[in-house]
One Martini backbone bead per residue (centre of mass of N, CA, C, O) as a GRO file, in nm:
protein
  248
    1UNK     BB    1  -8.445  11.162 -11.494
    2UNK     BB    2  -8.579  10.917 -11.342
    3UNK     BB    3  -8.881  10.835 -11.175
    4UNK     BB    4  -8.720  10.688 -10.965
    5UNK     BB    5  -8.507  10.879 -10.879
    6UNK     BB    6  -8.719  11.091 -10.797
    7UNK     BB    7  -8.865  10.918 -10.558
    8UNK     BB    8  -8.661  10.821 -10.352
    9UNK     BB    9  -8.613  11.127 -10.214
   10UNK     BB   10  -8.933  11.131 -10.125
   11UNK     BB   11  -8.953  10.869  -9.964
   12UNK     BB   12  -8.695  10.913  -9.766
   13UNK     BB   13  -8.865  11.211  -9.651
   14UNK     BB   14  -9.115  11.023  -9.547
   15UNK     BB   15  -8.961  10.817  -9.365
   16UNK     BB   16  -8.815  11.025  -9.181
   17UNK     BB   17  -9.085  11.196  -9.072
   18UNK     BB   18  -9.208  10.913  -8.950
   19UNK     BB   19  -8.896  10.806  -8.924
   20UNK     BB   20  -8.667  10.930  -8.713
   21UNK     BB   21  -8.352  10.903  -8.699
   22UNK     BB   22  -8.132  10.724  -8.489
   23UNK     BB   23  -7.898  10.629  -8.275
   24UNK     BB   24  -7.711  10.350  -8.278
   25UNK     BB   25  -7.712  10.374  -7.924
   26UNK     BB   26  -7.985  10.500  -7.907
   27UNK     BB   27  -8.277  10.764  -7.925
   28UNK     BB   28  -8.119  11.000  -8.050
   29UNK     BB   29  -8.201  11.241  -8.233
   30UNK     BB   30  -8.035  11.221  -8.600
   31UNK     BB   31  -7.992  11.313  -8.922
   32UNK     BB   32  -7.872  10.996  -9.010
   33UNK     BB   33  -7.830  10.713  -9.092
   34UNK     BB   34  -7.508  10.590  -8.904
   35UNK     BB   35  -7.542  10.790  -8.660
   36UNK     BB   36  -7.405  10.968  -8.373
   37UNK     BB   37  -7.429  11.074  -8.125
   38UNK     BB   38  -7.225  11.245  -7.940
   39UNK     BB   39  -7.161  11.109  -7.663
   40UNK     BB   40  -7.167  10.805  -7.845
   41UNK     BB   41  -6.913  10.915  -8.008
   42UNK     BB   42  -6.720  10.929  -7.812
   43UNK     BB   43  -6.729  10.640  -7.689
   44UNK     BB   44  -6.650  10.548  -8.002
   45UNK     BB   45  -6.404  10.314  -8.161
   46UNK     BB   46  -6.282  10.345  -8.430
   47UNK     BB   47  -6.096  10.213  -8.656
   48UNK     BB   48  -5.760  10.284  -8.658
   49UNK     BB   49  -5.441  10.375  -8.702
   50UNK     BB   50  -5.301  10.122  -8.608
   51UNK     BB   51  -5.267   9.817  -8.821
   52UNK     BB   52  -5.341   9.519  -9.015
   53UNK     BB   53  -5.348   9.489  -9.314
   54UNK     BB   54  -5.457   9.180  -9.317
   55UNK     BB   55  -5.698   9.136  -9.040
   56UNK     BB   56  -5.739   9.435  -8.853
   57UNK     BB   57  -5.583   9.493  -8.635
   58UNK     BB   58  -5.561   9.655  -8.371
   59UNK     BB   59  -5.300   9.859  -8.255
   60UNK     BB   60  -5.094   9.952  -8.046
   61UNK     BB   61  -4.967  10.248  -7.981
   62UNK     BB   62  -4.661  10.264  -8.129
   63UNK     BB   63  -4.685  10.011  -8.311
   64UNK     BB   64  -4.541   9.857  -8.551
   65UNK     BB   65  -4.588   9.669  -8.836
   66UNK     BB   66  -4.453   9.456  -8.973
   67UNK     BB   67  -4.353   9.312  -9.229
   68UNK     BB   68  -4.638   9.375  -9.482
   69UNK     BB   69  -4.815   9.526  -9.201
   70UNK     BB   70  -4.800   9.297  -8.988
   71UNK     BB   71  -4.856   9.110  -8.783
   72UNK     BB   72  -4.721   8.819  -8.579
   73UNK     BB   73  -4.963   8.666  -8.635
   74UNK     BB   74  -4.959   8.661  -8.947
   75UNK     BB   75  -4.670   8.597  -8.993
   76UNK     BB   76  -4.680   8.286  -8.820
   77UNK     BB   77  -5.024   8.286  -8.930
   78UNK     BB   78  -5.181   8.262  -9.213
   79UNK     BB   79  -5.448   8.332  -9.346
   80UNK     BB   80  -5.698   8.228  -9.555
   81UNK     BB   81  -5.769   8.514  -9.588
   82UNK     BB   82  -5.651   8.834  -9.745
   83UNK     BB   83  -5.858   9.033  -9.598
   84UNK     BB   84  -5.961   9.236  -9.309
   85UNK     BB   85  -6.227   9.437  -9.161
   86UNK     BB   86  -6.346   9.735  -8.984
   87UNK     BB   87  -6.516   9.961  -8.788
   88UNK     BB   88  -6.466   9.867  -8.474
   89UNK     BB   89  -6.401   9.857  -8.153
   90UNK     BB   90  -6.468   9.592  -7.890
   91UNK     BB   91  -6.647   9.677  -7.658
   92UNK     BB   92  -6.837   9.811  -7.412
   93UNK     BB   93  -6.991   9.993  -7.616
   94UNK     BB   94  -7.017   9.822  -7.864
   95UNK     BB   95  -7.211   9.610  -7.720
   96UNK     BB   96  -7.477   9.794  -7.691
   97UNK     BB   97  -7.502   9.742  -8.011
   98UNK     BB   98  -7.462   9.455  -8.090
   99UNK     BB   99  -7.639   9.257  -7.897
  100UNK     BB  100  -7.947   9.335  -7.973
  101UNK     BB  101  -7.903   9.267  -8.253
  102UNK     BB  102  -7.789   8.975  -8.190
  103UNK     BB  103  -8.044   8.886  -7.951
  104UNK     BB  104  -8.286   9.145  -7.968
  105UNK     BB  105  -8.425   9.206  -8.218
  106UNK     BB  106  -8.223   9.521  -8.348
  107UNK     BB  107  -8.265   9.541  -8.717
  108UNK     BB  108  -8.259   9.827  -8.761
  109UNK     BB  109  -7.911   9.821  -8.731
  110UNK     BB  110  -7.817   9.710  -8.981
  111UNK     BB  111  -7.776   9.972  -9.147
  112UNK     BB  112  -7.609  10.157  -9.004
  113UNK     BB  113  -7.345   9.906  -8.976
  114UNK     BB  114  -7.337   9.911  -9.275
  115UNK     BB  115  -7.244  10.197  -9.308
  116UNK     BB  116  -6.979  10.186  -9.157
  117UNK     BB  117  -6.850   9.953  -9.325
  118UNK     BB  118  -6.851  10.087  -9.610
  119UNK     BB  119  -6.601  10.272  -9.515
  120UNK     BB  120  -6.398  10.045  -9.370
  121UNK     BB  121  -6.467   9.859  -9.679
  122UNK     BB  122  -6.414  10.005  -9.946
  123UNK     BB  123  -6.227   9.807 -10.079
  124UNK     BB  124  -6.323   9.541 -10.070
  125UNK     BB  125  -6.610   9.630 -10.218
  126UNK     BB  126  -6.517   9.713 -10.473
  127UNK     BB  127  -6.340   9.369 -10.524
  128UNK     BB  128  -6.637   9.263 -10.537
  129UNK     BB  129  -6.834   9.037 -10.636
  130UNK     BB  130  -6.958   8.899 -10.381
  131UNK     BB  131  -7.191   8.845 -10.074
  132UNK     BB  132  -7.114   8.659  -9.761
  133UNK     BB  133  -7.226   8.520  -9.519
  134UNK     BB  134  -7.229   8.388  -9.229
  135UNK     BB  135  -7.331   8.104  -9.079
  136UNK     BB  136  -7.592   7.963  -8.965
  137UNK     BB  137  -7.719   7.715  -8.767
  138UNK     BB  138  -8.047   7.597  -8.787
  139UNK     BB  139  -8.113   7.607  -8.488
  140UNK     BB  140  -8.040   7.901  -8.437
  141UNK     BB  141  -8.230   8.000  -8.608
  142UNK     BB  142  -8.494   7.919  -8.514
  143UNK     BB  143  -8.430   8.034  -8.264
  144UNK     BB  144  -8.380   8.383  -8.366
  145UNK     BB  145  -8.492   8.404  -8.688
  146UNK     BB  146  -8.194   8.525  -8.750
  147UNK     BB  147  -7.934   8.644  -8.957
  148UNK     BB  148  -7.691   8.924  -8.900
  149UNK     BB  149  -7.520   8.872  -9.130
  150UNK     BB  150  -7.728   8.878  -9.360
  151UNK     BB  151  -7.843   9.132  -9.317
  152UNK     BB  152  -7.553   9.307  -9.368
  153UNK     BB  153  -7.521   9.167  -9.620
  154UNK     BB  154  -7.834   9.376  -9.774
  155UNK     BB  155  -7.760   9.642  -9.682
  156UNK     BB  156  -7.456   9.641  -9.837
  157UNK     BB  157  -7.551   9.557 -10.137
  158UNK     BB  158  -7.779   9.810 -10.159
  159UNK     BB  159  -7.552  10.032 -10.116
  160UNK     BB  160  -7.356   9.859 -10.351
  161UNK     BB  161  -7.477   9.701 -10.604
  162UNK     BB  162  -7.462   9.400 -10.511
  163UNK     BB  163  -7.424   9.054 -10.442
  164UNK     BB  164  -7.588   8.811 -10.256
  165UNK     BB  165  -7.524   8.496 -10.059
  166UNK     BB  166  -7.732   8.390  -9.817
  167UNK     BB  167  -7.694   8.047  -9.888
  168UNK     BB  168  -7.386   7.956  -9.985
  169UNK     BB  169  -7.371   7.821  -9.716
  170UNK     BB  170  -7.253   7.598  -9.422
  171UNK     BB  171  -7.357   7.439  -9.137
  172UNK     BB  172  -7.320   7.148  -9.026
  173UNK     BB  173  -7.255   7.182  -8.711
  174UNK     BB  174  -7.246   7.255  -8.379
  175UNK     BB  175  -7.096   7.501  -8.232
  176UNK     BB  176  -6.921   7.630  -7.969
  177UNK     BB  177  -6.877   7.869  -7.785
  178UNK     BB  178  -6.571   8.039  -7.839
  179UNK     BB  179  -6.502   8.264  -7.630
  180UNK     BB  180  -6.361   8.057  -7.412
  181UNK     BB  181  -6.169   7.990  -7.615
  182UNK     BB  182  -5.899   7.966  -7.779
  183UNK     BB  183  -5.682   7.959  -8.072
  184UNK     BB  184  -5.673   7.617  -8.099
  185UNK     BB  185  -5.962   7.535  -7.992
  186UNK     BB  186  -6.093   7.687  -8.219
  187UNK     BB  187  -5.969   7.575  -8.496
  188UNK     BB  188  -6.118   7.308  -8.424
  189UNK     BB  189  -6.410   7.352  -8.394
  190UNK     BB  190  -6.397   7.433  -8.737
  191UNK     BB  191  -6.356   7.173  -8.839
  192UNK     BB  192  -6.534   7.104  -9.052
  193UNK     BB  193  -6.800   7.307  -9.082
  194UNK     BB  194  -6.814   7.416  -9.341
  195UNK     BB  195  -6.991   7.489  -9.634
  196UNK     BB  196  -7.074   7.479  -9.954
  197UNK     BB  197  -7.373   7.525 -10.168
  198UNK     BB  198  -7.271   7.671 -10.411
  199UNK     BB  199  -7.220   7.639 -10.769
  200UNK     BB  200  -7.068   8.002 -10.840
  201UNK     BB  201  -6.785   8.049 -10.729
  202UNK     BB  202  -6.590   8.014 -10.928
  203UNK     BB  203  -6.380   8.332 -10.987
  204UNK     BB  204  -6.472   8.489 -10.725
  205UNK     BB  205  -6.481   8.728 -10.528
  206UNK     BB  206  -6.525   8.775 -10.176
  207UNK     BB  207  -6.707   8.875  -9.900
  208UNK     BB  208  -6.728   8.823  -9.597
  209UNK     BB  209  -7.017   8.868  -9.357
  210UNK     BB  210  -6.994   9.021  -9.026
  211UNK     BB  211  -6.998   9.099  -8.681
  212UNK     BB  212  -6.743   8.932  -8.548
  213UNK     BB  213  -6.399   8.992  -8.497
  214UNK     BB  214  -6.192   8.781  -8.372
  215UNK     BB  215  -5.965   8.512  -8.427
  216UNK     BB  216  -6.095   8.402  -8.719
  217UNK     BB  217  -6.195   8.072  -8.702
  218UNK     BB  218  -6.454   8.134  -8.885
  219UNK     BB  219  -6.340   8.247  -9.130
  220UNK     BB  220  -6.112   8.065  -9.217
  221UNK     BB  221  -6.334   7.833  -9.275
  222UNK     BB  222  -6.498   8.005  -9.507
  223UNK     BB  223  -6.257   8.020  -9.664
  224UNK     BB  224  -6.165   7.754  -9.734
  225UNK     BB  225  -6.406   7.675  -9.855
  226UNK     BB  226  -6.441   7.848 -10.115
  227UNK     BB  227  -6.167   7.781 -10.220
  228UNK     BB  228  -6.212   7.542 -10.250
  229UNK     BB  229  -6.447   7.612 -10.489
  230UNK     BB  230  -6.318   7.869 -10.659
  231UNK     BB  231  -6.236   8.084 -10.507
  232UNK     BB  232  -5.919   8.328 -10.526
  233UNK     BB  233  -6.080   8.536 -10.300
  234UNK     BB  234  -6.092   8.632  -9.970
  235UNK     BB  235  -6.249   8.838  -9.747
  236UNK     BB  236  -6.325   9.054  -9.463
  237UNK     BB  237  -6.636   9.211  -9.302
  238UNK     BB  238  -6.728   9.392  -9.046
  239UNK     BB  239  -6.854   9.577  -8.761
  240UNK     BB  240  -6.649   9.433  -8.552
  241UNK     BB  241  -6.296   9.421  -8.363
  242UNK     BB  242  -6.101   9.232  -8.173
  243UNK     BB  243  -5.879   9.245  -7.981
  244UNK     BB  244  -5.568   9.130  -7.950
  245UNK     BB  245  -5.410   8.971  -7.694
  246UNK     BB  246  -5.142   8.880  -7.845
  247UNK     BB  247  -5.038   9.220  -7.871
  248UNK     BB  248  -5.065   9.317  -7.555
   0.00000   0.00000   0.00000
């Protein structure tokens, strides 16, 4: 055993006694990083089958999947990504997860909904090159003073000893609130948003890391782009991801 070996658990068991784990929706201490507590466990619905084999939507329960396990929408229009995974699904009990995390400074959540998506996005980063977050545009950077895809995308680097390129990316220019759009002005509002900026995607599987997977409009912008630089293949692993209305 290596000196690092030997210190590593000693040190992660001072830093545990120091600041011990808390349940990643609220306050109450649990044994390690990445888990909630009973009640919060409870109300928290992990995504599991059925979904699409491709983007990862969760189905209706009792509805199966289309020809090669697909949803309506990826057989209609296939997106430019080749599999999307997710943790959670976005509701309003994971909205109380995401949402500090997400605008106020809640950065400590990074670790815990990392280790969450490392188990269910484990075929994905098994056949990862490299991790590249979502680019935030430099105004809303300064604006938040973080971007929270790069986070999760350095803690799931750490835990999976893989490279991350936090900077591969570049957000053109400020695109509105998609939230409020449909699926076609989502799709429209990100033309030609997203630019490659590393040197070295060529010939690499990406792994695209946001926290959360609604439409597809973003990550699909960030596939293309990556694509035509020469990456094979782009997969996408978020948090959380909003179920398709259009399934429902």
């Amino acid at each position: 055993m290596t000196l690092i070996a030997f210190i590593k658990p000693i040190g992660r068991a001072i830093l545990d006694t120091l600041l011990p784990p808390n349940c990643l929706a609220c306050d109450a201490p649990v044994e390690t990083d990445g888990q909630f507590c009973l009640p919060c466990f409870r109300k928290t619905n992990f995504i599991s089958a059925p979904l699409c084999y491709c983007c990862g939507v969760p189905l209706p329960f009792g509805e199966a999947a289309g020809q090669g396990g697909l949803c309506g929408v990826c057989e209609a229009v296939p997106p430019a990504f080749t599999q999307a995974r997710a943790a959670l699904r976005y509701d309003d009990a994971t909205k109380h997860l995401i949402l500090p995390f997400k605008y106020a400074d809640r950065t400590e959540t990074a670790r815990g909904l990392a280790i969450l998506m490392a188990k269910a996005g484990a075929a994905l980063l098994a056949r990862a090159d490299v991790l590249i977050p979502v680019p935030l545009h430099i105004s809303r950077l300064r604006q938040r003073r973080y971007n929270q895809a790069a986070l999760l995308a350095e803690q799931l680097g750490r835990l999976i000893k893989k490279p991350v390129q936090p900077d591969a990316l570049i957000r053109n220019r400020i695109t509105v609130p998609l939230g409020p759009l449909g699926f076609d002005a989502r799709r429209s509002e990100m033309q030609d948003a997203i630019s490659v900026r590393a040197k070295n995607i060529g010939g690499k599987t990406i792994l695209l890391i946001d926290d959360i997977l609604t439409s597809g409009a973003t990550a699909n912008a960030c596939a293309r782009a990556l694509l035509g630089a020469g990456a094979p293949r782009v997969d996408v692993l978020t948090a959380a991801r909003v179920p398709d209305p259009r399934l429902t």
